[in-house]
ZAKE-455991 format. One record per residue (C-alpha): residue number from 1; residue in one letter; x, y, z. Coordinates in Angstrom, 2 decimals, m for minus. Layout:
BEGIN
seq;type;xx;yy;zz
NUM;a;X;Y;Z .
...
***
This chain:
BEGIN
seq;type;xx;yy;zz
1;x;m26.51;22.58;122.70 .
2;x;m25.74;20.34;119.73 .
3;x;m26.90;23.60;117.19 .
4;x;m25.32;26.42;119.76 .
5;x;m21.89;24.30;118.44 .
6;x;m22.48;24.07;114.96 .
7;x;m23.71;27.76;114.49 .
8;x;m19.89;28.52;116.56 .
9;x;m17.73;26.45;114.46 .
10;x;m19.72;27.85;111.74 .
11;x;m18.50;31.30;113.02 .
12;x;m14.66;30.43;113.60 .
13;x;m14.69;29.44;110.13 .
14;x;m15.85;32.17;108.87 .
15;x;m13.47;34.20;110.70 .
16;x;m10.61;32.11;109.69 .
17;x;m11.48;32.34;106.18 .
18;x;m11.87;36.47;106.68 .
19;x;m8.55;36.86;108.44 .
20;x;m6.55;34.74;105.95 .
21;x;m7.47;36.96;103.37 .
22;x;m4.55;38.70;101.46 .
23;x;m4.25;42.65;101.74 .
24;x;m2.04;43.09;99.10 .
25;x;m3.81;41.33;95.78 .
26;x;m2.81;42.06;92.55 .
27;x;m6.15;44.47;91.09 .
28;x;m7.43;43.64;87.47 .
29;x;m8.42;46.16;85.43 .
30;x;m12.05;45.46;85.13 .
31;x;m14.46;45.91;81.87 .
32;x;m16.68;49.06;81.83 .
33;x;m19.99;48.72;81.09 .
34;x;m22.51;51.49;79.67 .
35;x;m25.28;50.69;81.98 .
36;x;m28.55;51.23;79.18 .
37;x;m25.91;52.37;76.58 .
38;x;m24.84;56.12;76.82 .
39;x;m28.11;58.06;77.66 .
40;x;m27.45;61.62;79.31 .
41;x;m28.68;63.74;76.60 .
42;x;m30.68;60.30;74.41 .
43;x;m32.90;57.67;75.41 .
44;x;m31.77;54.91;77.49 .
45;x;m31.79;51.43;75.79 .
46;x;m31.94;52.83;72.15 .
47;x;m30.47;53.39;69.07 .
48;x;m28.94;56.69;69.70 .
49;x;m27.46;55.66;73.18 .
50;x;m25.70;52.49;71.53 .
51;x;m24.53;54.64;68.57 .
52;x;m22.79;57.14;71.03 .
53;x;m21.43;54.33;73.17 .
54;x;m19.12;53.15;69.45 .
55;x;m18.29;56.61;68.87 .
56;x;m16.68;56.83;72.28 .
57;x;m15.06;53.84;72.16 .
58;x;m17.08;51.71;74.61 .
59;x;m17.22;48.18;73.61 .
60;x;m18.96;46.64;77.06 .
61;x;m22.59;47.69;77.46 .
62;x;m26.28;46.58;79.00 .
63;x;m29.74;46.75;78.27 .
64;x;m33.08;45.90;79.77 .
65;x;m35.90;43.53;77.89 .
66;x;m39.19;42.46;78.39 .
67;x;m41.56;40.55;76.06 .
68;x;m44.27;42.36;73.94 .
69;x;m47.59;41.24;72.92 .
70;x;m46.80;39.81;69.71 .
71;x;m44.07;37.72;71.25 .
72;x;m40.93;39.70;70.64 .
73;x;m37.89;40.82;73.01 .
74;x;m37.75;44.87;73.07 .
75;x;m35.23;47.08;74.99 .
76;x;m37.24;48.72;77.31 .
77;x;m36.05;49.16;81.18 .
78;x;m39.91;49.32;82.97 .
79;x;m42.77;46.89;82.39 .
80;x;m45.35;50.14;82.42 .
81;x;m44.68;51.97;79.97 .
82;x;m46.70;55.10;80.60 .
83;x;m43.00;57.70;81.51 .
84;x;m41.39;56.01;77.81 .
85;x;m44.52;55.71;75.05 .
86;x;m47.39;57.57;76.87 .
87;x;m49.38;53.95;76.83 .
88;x;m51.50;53.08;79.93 .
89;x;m50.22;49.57;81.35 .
90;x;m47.71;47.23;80.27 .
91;x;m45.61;46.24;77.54 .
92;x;m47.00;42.87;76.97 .
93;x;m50.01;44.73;76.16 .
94;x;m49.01;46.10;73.07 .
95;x;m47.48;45.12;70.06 .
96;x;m43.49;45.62;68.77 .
97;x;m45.09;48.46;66.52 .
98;x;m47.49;49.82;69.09 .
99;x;m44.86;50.42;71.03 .
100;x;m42.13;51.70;68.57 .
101;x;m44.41;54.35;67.19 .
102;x;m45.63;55.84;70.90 .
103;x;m42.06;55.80;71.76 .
104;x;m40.41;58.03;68.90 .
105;x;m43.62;59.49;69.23 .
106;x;m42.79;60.73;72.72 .
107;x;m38.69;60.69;72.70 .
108;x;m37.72;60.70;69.88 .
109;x;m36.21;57.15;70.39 .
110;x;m35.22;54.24;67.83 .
111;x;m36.10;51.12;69.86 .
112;x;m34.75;48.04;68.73 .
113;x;m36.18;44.19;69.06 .
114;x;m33.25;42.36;70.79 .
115;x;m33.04;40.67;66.98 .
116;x;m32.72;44.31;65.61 .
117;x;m29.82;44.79;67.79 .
118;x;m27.72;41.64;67.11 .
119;x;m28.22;42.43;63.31 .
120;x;m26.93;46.05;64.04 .
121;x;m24.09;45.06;66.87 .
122;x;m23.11;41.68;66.99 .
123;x;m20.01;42.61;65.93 .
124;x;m19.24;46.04;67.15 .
125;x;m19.83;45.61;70.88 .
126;x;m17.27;43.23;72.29 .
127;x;m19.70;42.20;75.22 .
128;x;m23.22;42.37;75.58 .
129;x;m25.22;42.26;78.85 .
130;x;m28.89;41.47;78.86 .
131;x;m31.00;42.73;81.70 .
132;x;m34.06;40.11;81.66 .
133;x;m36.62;41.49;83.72 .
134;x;m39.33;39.79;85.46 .
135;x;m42.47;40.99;86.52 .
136;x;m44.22;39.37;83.69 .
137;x;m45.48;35.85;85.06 .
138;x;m43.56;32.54;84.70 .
139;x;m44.93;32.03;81.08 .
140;x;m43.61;35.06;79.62 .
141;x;m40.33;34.81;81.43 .
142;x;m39.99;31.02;80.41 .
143;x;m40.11;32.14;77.04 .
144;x;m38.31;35.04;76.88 .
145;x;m35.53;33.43;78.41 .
146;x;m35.57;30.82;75.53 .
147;x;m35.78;33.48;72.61 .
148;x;m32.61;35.00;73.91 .
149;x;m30.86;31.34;74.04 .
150;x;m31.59;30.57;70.67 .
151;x;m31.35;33.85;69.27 .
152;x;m28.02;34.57;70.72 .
153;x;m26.90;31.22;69.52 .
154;x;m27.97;31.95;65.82 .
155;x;m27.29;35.95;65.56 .
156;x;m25.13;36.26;68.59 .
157;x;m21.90;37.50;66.01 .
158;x;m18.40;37.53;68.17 .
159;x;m19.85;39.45;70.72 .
160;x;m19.69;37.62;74.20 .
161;x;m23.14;37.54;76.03 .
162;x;m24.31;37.98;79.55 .
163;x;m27.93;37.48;81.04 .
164;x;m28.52;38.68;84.28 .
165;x;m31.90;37.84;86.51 .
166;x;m32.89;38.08;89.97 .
167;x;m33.97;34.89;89.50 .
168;x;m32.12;31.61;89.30 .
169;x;m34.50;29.81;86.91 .
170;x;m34.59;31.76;84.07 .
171;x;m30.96;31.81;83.82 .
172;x;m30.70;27.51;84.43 .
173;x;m33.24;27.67;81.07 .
174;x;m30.78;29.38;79.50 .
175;x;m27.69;27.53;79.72 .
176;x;m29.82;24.18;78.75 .
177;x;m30.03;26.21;75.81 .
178;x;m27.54;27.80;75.23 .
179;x;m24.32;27.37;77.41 .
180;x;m22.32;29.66;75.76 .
181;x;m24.19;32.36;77.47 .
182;x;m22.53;33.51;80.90 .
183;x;m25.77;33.55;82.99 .
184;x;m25.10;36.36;86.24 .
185;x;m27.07;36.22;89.09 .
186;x;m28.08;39.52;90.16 .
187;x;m28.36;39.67;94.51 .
188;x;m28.63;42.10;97.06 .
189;x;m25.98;40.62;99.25 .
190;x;m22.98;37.70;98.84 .
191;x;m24.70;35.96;102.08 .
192;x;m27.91;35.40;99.41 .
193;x;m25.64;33.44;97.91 .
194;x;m23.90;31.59;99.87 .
195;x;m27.05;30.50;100.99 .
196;x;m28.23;29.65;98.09 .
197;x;m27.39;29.39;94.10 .
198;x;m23.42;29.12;94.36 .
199;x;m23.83;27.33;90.78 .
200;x;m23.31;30.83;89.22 .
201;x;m20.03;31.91;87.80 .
202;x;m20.56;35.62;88.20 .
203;x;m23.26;37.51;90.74 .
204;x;m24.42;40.91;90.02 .
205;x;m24.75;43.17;92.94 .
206;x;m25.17;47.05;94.43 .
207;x;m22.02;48.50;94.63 .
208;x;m23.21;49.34;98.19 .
209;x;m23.62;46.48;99.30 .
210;x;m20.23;44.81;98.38 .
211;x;m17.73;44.17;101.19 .
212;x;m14.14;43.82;100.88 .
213;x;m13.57;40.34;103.19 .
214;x;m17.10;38.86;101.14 .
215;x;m16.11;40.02;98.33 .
216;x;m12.59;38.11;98.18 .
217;x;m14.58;35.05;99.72 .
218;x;m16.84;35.19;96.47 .
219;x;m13.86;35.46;94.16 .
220;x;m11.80;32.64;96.19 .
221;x;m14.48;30.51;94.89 .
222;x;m14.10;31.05;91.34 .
223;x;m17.15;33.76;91.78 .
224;x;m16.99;37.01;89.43 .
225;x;m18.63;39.93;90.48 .
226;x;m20.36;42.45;88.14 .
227;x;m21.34;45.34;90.24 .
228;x;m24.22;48.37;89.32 .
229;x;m24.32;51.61;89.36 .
230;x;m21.28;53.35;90.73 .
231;x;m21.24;56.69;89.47 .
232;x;m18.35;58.70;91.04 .
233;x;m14.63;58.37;91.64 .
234;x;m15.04;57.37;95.17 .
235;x;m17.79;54.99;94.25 .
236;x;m15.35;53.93;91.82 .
237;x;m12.63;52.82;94.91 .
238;x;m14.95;50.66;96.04 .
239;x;m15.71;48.47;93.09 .
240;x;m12.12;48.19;92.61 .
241;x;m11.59;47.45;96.38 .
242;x;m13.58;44.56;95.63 .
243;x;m12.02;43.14;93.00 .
244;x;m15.22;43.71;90.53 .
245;x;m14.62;41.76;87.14 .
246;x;m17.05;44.61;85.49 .
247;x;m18.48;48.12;86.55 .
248;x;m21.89;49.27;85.18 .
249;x;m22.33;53.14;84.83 .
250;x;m24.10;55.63;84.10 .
251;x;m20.90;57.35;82.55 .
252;x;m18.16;55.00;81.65 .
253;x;m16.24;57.66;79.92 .
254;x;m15.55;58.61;83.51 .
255;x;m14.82;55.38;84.76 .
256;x;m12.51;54.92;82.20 .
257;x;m10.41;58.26;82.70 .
258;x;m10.21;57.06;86.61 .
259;x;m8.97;53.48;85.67 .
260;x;m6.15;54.96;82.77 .
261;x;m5.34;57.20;85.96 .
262;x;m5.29;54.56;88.57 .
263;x;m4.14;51.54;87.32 .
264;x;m1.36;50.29;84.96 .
265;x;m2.01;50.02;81.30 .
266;x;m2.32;46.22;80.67 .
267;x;m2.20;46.22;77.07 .
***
């Protein structure tokens, strides 16, 4: 009886805090992000999508990393690289060169060392998001997540930097590092998080999974959201329904046309 009347009052409040939700908020333009720089006729994570991204005028964009055998942090979105550089298994396997040379061999595509890039855009993107995959074992991940601290905090430039992980422990390494960083928690729903890690400033989630009356729950309490990878106008709508603080795309030149169209010039 005594948990049937705690899981109810847990429900009334719940409603209350649904229902007393304002209708008519105030919408914030938010940042677009080139989800693995601009990549529909180049490479994803590389040097030519990057490049493309400053010639349009992006200034917000994200890239995946993993760790390589020799110990340093590529862009590269999968941990098998077989589809990118034509290598059998993974890229801790191989070395920063290894793995350079297969992939221009095979697309033609600069890949940078997360050290490369901060020399090249440290101060020509005005935020950065990091993408740190896991799949590689604790050990890896541990120190991955401290290279991109420290690194960040000696060749970070002006631009602002974001790690997301699906997990919570990477990202608590980092800020003991580093709390300069804004460490995002990527989820597959807000009720993950209530549940759990509310210690995170900003979540990043599916843009199908976000919910209006969750969503202004989340930002009530002080919670950004960063959501992935909305891709069309009406996809669009429902970020902004939602109150994202950043959209990741796959074409942000789009994005931005809809927001000039749809919401007031702030500037």
């Amino acid at each position: 009886m005594k948990n049937y009347l705690s899981n109810y009052l847990c429900l009334l409040a719940f409603v209350f805090i649904v229902s007393s939700c304002t209708k008519n908020e105030t919408i914030v333009t938010p940042i677009t992000i080139a989800h693995r720089g601009l990549y529909s006729d180049r490479p994803e994570n590389s040097k030519q999508s990057f490049q493309e991204c400053l010639k349009k005028g992006i200034t917000s964009v994200e890239f995946d990393v993993y760790m390589t055998k020799d110990d340093s942090i590529i862009l590269v979105h999968d941990l098998n690289v077989e589809d990118v550089a034509g290598l059998p298994g993974q890229v801790n396997e191989y070395t920063t060169q290894e793995l350079k040379n297969a992939i221009f061999a095979k697309t033609g595509a600069k890949t940078l060392t997360f050290n490369e890039f901060l020399n090249r855009y440290k101060n020509r993107f005005n935020k950065i998001f990091i993408d740190l995959k896991e799949g590689q074992g604790t050990d890896i991940i541990y120190k991955t997540s401290i290279q991109i601290a420290k690194l960040a905090q000696t060749e970070g430039g002006t631009c602002k930097t974001f790690v997301t992980c699906t997990s919570a422990y990477p990202l608590d390494t980092i800020m003991q590092i580093n709390p300069s960083i804004n460490t995002v928690l990527e989820i597959n729903n807000v009720q993950d998080y209530l549940q759990s890690s509310q210690r995170f400033s900003y979540i990043l989630i599916g843009y199908t999974n976000l919910v209006p009356e969750e969503s202004k729950m989340i930002r009530d309490m002080g919670t950004r959201i960063i959501t992935f990878t909305p891709n069309t106008v009406t996809e669009y709508k429902t970020a902004l329904e939602n109150g994202c603080y950043a959209i990741m795309t796959d074409d942000p030149s789009l994005l931005n046309d809809y927001l000039a169209q749809t919401l007031p010039n702030e500037n």
